[in-house]
C-alpha positions in Angstrom: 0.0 0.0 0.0 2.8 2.2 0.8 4.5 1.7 -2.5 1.3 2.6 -4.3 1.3 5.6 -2.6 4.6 6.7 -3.5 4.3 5.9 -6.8 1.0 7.6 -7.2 2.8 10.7 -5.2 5.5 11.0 -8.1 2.9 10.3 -11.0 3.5 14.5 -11.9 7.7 14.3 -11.6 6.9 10.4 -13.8 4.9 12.6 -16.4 7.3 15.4 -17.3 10.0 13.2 -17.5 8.3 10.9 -20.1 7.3 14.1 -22.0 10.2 15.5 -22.2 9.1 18.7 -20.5 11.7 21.3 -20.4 10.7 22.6 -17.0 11.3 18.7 -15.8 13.6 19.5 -12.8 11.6 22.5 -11.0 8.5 20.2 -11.8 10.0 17.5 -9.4 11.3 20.0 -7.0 7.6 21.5 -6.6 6.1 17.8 -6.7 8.8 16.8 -3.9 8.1 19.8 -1.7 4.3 20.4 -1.9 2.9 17.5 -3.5 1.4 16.4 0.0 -1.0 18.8 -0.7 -3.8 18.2 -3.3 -3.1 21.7 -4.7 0.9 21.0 -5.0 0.0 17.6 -6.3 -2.5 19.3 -9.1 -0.3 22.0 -10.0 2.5 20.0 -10.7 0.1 17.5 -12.7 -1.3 20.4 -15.0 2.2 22.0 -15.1 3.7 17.9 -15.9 1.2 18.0 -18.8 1.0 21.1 -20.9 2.1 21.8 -24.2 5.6 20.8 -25.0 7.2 22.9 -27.9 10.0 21.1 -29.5 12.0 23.4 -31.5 13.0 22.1 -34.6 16.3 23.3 -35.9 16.6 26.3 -38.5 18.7 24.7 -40.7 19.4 20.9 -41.3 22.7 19.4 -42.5 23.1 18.9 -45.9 25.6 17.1 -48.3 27.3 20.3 -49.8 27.1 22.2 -46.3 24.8 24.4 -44.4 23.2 27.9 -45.3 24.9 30.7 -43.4 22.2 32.3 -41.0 22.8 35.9 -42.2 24.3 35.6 -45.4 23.0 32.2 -47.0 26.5 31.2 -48.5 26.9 27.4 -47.8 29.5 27.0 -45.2 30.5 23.5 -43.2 28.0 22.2 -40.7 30.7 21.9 -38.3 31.9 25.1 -38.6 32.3 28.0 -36.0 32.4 31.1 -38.3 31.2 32.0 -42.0 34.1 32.1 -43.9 32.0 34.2 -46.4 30.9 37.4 -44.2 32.4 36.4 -40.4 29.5 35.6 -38.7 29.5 33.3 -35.5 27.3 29.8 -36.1 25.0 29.2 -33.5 24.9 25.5 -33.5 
């Protein structure tokens, strides 16, 4: 019984993990600290299961290179720096 109950306790923490929620950590912190209240425990379920945005990258590798970000030239994907107009590579 007591193991149900612990289980059942981290169902919110269990939830964002699975989901791949980017608040996962403070999302266990509040479940671990408050969840022995039935607000904690809801507010950490309804925080565990809204909408998860996945960013998709901006540009995707490509045989011949990458697209520069501010210029467009094609540059390595594994490079640092546009060799074309400077600029720093964010990935």
């Amino acid at each position: 019984m007591v193991a149900l109950l612990a289980v059942m306790y981290f169902v919110p923490a269990v939830v964002a993990g699975v989901r791949g929620h980017p608040q996962t950590g403070a999302i266990i912190v509040l479940n671990a600290l408050l969840g022995w209240t039935l607000v904690g425990w809801i507010i950490a379920m309804v925080w565990a299961s809204t909408a998860v945005e996945h960013r998709q990258q901006a540009f995707r590798p490509v045989k011949d290179g990458m697209p520069c970000p501010e210029c467009k030239a094609r540059i390595e994907w594994t490079a640092r720096r546009c060799s074309a107009c400077g600029a720093t590579i964010p990935w």
